[in-house]
C-alpha positions as MATLAB code, in Angstrom:
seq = 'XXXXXXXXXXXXXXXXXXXXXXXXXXXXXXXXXXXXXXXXXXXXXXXXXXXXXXXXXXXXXXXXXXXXXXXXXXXXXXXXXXXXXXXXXXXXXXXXXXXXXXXXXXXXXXXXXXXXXXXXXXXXXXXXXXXXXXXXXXXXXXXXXXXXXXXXXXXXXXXXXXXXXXXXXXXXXXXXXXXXXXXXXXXXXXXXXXXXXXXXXXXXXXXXXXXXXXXXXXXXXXXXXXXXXXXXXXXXXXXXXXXXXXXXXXXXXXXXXXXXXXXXXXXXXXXXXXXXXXXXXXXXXXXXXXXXXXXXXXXXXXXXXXXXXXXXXXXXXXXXXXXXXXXXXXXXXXXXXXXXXXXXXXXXXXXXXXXXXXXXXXXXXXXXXXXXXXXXXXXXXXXXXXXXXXXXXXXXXXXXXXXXXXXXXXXXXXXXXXXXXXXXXXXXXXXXXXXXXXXXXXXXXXXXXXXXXXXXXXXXXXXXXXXXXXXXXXXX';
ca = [
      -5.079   64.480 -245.173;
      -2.332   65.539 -242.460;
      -2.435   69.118 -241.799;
       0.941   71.066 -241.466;
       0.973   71.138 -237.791;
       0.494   67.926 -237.618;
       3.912   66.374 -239.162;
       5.484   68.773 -236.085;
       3.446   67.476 -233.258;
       4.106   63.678 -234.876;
       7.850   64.305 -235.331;
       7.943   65.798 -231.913;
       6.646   62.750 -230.389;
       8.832   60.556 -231.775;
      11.651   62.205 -230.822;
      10.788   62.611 -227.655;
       9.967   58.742 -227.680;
      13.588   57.492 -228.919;
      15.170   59.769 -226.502;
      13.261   58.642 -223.811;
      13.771   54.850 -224.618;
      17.306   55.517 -224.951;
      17.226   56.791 -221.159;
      15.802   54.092 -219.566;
      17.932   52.081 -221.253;
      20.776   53.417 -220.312;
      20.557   55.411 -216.730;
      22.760   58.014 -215.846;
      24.976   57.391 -212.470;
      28.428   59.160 -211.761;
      30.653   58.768 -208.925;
      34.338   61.283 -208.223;
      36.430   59.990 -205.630;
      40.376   61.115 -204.398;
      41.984   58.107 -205.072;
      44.743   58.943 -202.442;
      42.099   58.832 -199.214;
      38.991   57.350 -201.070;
      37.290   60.128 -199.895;
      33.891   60.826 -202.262;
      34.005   63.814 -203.435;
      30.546   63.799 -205.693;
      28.125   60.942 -206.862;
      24.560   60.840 -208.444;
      22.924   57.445 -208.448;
      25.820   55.836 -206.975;
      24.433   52.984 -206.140;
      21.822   52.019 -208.291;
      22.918   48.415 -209.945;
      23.656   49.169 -213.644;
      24.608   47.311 -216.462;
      28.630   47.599 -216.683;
      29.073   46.617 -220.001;
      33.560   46.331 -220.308;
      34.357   47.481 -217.039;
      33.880   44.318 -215.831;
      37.579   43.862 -217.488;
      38.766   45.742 -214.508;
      37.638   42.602 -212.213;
      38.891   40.047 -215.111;
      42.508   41.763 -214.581;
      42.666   42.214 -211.162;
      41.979   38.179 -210.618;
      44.621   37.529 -213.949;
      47.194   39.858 -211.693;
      46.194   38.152 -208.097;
      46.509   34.744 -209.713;
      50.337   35.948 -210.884;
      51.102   36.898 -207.801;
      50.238   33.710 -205.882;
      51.800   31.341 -208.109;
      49.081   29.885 -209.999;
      50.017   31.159 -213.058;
      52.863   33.017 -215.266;
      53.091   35.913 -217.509;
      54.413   33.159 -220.048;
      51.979   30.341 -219.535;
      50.425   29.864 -223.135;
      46.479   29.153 -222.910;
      44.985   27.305 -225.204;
      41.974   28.856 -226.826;
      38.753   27.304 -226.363;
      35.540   27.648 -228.956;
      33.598   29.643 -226.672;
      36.636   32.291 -226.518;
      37.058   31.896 -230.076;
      33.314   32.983 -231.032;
      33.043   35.591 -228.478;
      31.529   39.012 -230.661;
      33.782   41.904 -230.938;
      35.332   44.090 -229.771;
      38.204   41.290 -230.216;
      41.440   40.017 -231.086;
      40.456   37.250 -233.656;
      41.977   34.174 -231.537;
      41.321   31.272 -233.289;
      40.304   27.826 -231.781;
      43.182   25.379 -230.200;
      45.909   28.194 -230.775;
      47.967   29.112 -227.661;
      48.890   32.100 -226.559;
      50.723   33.794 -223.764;
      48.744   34.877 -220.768;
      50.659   38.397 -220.843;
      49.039   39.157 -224.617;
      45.630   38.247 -224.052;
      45.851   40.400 -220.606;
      47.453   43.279 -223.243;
      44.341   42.798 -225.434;
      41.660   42.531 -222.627;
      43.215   46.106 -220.832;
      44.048   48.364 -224.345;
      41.480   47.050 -226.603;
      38.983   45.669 -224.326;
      38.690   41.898 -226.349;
      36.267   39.862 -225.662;
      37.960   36.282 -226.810;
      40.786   37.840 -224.904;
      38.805   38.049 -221.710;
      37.143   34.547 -222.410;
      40.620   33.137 -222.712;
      42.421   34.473 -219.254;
      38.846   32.712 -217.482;
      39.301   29.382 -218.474;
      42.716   29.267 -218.355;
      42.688   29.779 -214.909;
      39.919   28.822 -213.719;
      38.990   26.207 -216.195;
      35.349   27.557 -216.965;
      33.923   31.100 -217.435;
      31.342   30.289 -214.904;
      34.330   29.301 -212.394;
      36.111   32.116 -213.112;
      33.005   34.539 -212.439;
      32.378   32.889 -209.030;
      36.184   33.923 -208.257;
      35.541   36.908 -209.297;
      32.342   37.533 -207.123;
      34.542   36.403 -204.132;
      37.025   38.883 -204.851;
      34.472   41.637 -205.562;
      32.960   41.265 -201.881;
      36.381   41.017 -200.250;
      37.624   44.588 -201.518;
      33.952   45.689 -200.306;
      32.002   45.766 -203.908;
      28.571   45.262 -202.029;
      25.856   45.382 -204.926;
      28.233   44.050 -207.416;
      27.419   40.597 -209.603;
      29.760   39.093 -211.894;
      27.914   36.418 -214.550;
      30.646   36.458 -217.023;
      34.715   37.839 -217.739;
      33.938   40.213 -220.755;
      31.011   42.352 -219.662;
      28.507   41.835 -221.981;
      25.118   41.721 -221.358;
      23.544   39.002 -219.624;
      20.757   38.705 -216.603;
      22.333   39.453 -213.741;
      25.204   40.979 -214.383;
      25.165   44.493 -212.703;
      27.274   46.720 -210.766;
      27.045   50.347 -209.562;
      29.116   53.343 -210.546;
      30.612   53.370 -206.088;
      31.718   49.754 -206.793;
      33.330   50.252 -210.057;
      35.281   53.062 -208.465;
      36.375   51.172 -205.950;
      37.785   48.755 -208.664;
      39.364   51.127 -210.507;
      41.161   52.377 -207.519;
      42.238   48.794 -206.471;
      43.904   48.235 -209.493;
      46.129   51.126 -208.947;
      47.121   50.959 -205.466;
      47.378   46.899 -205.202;
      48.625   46.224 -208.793;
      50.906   49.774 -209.712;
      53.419   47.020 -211.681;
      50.388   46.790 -214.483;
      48.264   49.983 -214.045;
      50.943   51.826 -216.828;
      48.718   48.842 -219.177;
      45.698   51.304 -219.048;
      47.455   54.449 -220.318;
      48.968   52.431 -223.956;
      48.245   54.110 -227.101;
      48.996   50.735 -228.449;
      50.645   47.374 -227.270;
      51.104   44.213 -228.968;
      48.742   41.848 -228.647;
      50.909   39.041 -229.968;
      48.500   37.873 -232.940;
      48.193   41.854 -233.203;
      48.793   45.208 -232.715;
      45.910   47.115 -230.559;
      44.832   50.903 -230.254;
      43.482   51.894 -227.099;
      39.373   52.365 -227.059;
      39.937   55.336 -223.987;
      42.946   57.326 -226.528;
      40.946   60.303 -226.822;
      40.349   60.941 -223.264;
      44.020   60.040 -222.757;
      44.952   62.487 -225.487;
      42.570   65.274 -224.371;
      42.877   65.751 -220.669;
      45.777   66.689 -218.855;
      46.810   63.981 -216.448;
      44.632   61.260 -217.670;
      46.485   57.555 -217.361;
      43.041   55.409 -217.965;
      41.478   53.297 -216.812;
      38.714   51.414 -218.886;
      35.621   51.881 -221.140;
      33.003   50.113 -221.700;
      29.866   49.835 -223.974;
      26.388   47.934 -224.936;
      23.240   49.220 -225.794;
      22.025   48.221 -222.262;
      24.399   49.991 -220.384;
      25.332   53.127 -222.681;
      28.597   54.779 -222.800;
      30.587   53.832 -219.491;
      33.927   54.858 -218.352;
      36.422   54.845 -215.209;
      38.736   57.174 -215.390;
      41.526   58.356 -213.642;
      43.830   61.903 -213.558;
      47.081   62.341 -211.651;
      48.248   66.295 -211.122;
      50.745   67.212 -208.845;
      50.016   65.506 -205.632;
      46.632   65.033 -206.479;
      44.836   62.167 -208.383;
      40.947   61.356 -208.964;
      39.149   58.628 -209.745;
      35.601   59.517 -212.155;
      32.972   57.064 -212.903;
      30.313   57.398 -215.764;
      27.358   55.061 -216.312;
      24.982   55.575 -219.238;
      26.334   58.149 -221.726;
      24.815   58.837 -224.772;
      28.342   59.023 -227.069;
      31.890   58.297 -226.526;
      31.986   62.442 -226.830;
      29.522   63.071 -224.459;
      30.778   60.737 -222.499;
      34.286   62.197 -222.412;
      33.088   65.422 -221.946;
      30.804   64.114 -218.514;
      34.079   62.742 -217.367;
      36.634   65.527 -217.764;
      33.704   67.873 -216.100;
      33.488   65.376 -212.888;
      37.731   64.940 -212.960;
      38.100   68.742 -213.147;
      35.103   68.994 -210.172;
      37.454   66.441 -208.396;
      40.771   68.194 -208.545;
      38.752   71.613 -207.147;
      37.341   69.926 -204.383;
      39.954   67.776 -202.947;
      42.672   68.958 -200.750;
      46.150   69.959 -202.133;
      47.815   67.614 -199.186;
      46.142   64.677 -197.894;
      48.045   61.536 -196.758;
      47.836   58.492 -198.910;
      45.675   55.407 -197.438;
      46.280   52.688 -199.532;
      43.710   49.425 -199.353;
      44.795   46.154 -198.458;
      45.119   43.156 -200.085;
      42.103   41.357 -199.990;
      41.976   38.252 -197.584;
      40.072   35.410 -199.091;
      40.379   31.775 -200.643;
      40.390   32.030 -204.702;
      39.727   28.352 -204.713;
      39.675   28.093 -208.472;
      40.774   25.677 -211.021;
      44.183   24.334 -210.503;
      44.480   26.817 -207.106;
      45.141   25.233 -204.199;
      46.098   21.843 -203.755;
      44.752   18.596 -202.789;
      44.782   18.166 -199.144;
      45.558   14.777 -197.396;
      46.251   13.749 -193.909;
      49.812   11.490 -193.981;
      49.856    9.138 -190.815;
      53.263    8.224 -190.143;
      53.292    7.292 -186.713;
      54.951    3.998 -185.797;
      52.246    2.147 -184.594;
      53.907   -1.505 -184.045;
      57.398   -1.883 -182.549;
      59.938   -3.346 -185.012;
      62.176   -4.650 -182.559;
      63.061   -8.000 -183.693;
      62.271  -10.885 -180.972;
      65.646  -13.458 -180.225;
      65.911  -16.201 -182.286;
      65.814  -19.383 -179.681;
      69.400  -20.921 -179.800;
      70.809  -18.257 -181.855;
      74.648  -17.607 -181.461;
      75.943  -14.580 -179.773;
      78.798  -13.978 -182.269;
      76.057  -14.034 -185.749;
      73.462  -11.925 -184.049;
      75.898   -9.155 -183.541;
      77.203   -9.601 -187.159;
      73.622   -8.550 -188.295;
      73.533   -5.522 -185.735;
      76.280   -4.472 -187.081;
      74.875   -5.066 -190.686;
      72.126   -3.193 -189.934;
      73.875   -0.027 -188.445;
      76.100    0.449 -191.657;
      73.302    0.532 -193.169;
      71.695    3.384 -191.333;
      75.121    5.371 -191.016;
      75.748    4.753 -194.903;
      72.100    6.651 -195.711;
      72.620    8.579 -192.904;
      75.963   10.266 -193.689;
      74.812   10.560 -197.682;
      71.631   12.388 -196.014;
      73.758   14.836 -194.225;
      74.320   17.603 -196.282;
      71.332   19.805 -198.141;
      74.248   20.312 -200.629;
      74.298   15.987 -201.542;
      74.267   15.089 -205.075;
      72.592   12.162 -206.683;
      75.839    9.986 -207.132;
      76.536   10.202 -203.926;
      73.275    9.403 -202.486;
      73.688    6.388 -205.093;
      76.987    5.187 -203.930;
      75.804    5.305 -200.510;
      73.106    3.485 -201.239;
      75.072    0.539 -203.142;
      77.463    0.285 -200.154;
      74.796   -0.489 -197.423;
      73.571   -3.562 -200.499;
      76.793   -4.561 -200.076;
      77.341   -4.744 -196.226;
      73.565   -6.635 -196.406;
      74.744   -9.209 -198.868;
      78.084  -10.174 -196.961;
      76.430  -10.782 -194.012;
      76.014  -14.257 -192.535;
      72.540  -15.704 -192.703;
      71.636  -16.827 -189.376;
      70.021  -20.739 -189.211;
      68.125  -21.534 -186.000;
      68.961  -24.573 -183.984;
      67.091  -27.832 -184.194;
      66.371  -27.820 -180.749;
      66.330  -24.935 -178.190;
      69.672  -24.746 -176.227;
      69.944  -22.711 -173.059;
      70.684  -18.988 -173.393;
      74.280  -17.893 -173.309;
      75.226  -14.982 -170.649;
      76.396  -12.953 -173.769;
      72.868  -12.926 -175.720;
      70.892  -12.581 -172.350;
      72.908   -9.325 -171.761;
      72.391   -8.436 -175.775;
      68.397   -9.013 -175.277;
      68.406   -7.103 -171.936;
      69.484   -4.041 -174.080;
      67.372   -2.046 -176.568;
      68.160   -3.403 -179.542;
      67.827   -0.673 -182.432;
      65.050    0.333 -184.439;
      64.739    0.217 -187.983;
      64.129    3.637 -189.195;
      63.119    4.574 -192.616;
      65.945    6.207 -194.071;
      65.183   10.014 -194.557;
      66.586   13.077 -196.786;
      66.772   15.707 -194.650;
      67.985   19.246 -194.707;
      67.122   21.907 -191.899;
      64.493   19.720 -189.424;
      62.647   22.905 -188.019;
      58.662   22.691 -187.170;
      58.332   25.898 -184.927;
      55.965   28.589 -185.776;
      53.110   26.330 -187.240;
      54.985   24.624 -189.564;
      53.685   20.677 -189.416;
      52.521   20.981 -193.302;
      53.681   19.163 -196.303;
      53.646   18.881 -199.837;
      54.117   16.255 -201.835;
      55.689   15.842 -205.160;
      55.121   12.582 -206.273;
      55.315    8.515 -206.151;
      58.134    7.088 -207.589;
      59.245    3.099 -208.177;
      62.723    3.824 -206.409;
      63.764    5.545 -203.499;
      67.076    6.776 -205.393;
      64.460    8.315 -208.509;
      62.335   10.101 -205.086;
      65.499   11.419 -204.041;
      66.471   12.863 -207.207;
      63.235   14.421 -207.900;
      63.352   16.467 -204.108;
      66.562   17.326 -204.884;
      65.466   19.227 -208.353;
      62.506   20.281 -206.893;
      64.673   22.127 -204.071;
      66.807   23.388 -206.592;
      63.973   25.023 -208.588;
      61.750   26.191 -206.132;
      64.019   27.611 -203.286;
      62.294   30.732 -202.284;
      59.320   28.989 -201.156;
      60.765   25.474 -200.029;
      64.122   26.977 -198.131;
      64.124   25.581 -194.690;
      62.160   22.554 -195.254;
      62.791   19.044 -195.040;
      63.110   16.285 -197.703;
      61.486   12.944 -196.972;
      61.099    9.633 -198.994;
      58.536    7.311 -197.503;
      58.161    3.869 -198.514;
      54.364    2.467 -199.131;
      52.798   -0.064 -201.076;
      53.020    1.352 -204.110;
      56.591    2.933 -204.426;
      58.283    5.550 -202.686;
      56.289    8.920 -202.051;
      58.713   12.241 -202.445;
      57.818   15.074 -199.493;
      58.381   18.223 -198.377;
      57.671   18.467 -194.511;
      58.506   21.402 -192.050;
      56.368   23.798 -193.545;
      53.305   26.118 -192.924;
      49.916   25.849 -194.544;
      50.330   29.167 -196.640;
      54.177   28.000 -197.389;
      52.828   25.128 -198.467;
      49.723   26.264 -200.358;
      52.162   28.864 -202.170;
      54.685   26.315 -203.081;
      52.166   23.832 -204.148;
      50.755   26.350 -206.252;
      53.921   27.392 -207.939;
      54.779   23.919 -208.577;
      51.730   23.232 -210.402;
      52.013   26.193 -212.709;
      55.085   24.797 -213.896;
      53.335   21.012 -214.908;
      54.767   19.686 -211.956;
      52.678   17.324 -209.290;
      51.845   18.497 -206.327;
      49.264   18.147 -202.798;
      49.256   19.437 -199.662;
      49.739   17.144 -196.776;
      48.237   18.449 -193.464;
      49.734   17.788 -190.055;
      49.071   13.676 -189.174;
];
């Protein structure tokens, strides 16, 4: 029989039980910083490594926007979506399997509605795996000074491993607004589309409720609670709050607009503005930078043709002079950066046709003594055979003894053409350097020469966002 006091005392307990499982689940840590001077202004638990739940979408962005800006990728570039990104569990989009979609809809779904398949989706498609992708983003994390920060995956959810601390999400969220302001007005959408879909934003109710508030992401498991970064601009002033382990999204909210309104009465009305800088580091990820091959192209043999014993002075300077229209023909098409493809070909076809008229020289049966005239013509330098070159501005000063090239081609005429698209279509990063076909075994390589290594690791990058082929080629 239970007595009456003793349903109390049992319910009592239990309570007390749930509420204290749900605590060590889900640890409370806070963080306030001014976002203009990254000043702290309060923290609790800081720095304790917590489970981050969706705020690791803040690090999945940041790389998407960094990979933008270098090149690597567009806006536009569709990626097609893999099972894995497919079956991710919600929150999500609903991508389906082998679809494509644009990079700048799955980055609208990832920021506003916080997908999962989204997320999935931007790490393979530029860094070909998930796992690649979260070693990226581990890079990045310790070069903008995330110290106790550990990235297993691009969507947040739980998995062994994957912690980071309210100090180091803050200094994420306040990364993404000083080094990417083009995409922070993402985190303040009611709604965007999605481009399969229209999405509502899961941080709309702080956005709605607190004066100032412009985002920046939530985040949620059972592991890690109720998360959120936020951030509040008034006046001059703006704040950056971080929130580990609420209990509700209203609790929650209400923990953050406490901490933003401590924030905006402790930091200073004026206070100049130190913004961070752009992280220095090598994002070697798939399809980054490109392959890198030392060219050798120095002349190691002398191609100076020896006399011909009892060869006639009057044919042997025939064929000199054969072999200097030749030069001068690919020489004067070569001139001008501004040459088009007919007349390189016409150019071209007139130095066959100075070869083919000229007289084929037949030795003598029997060695004759030299005449004076081809003793004085082997006494001078007789000239070298160059390999003809297309060539615009020839300039190698301040470091810049890298290449890239573009491809190997059957022709030299189809290696010109394809440097002089090329040029065309990627001026702002190849302006200034020079074209070069060289012959090999195998057909004619196409190359870009007179540039530096980050010129050419930019360009190269660029290039291969756009399906086109492309390696570095380091100074010989």
């Amino acid at each position: 029989m239970w007595r009456p006091g003793q349903w109390v005392s049992t319910l009592t307990f239990l309570v007390f039980l749930t509420l204290g499982s749900v605590a060590q689940a889900a640890p409370y840590a806070a963080m306030v910083m001014d976002a203009r001077s990254g000043e702290v202004l309060h923290s609790r638990n800081a720095d304790t490594r917590l489970h981050p739940a969706s705020l690791t979408k803040m690090m999945t962005l940041y790389v998407a926007f960094e990979a933008v800006r270098r090149g690597e990728i567009t806006l536009d570039t569709p990626i097609k979506v893999s099972s894995k990104a497919a079956n991710e569990v919600p929150s999500k989009i609903g991508l389906r399997a082998g679809q494509k979609i644009k990079l700048r809809y799955l980055i609208r779904a990832a920021a506003v509605k916080s997908a999962n398949d989204a997320a999935t989706a931007i790490a393979e498609g530029i860094s070909g795996s998930e796992a690649a992708f979260a070693r990226r983003m581990n890079r990045t994390a310790k070069a903008l000074g995330m110290t106790r920060t550990t990235f297993k995956n691009a969507h947040g959810l739980t998995e062994a491993g994957h912690l980071s601390t309210a100090r180091d999400m803050t200094i994420m969220g306040r990364r993404l607004l000083y080094d990417y302001p083009q995409y922070y007005n993402l985190f303040s959408r009611r709604s965007t589309d999605a481009g399969i879909t229209t999405v509502r934003n899961t941080n709309r109710r702080l956005l709605d409720a607190y004066r100032g508030a412009d985002g920046i992401k939530t985040g949620y498991t059972r592991a890690a609670g109720f998360n959120l970064v936020a951030s509040a601009e008034r006046g001059n002033e703006r704040i950056i709050a971080t929130v580990f382990g609420g209990r509700s999204t209203a609790t929650r909210n209400a923990k953050v607009a406490e901490l933003l309104d401590l924030g905006f009465k402790r930091a200073p009305t004026r206070v100049a503005v130190r913004k961070p800088a752009l992280p220095t580091y090598a994002p070697s990820s798939h399809g980054g930078a490109g392959k890198t091959i030392r060219l050798v192209t120095a002349v190691k043999k002398s191609l100076r043709p020896r006399m011909r014993p009892g060869s006639e002075s009057a044919p042997a300077q025939e064929l000199l002079v054969a072999q200097a229209d030749i030069v001068e023909a690919v020489d004067t098409a070569s001139a001008s950066s501004a040459v088009s493809s007919a007349d390189i070909e016409a150019a071209l076809s007139q130095a066959q046709t100075t070869v083919a008229q000229a007289p084929v020289i037949k030795p003598a049966a029997r060695p004759k003594a030299r005449p004076a005239q081809i003793v004085a013509a082997a006494a001078a330098p007789a000239p070298r055979q160059v390999e003809p070159e297309i060539v615009t501005r020839a300039s190698t000063k301040g470091g810049k003894h890298w290449g890239i090239n573009v491809g190997r081609y059957p022709s030299r005429f189809a290696a010109e053409k394809v440097l002089l698209k090329v040029a065309l279509a990627e001026m702002a990063t190849l302006d200034g350097s020079r074209r070069i076909v060289v012959r090999g075994n195998r057909g004619f390589d196409a190359t870009f020469a007179g540039l530096t290594r980050d010129g050419a690791d930019l360009a190269c990058r660029r290039l291969q966002a756009r399906g086109n082929t492309c390696f570095m080629v380091g100074p010989g």
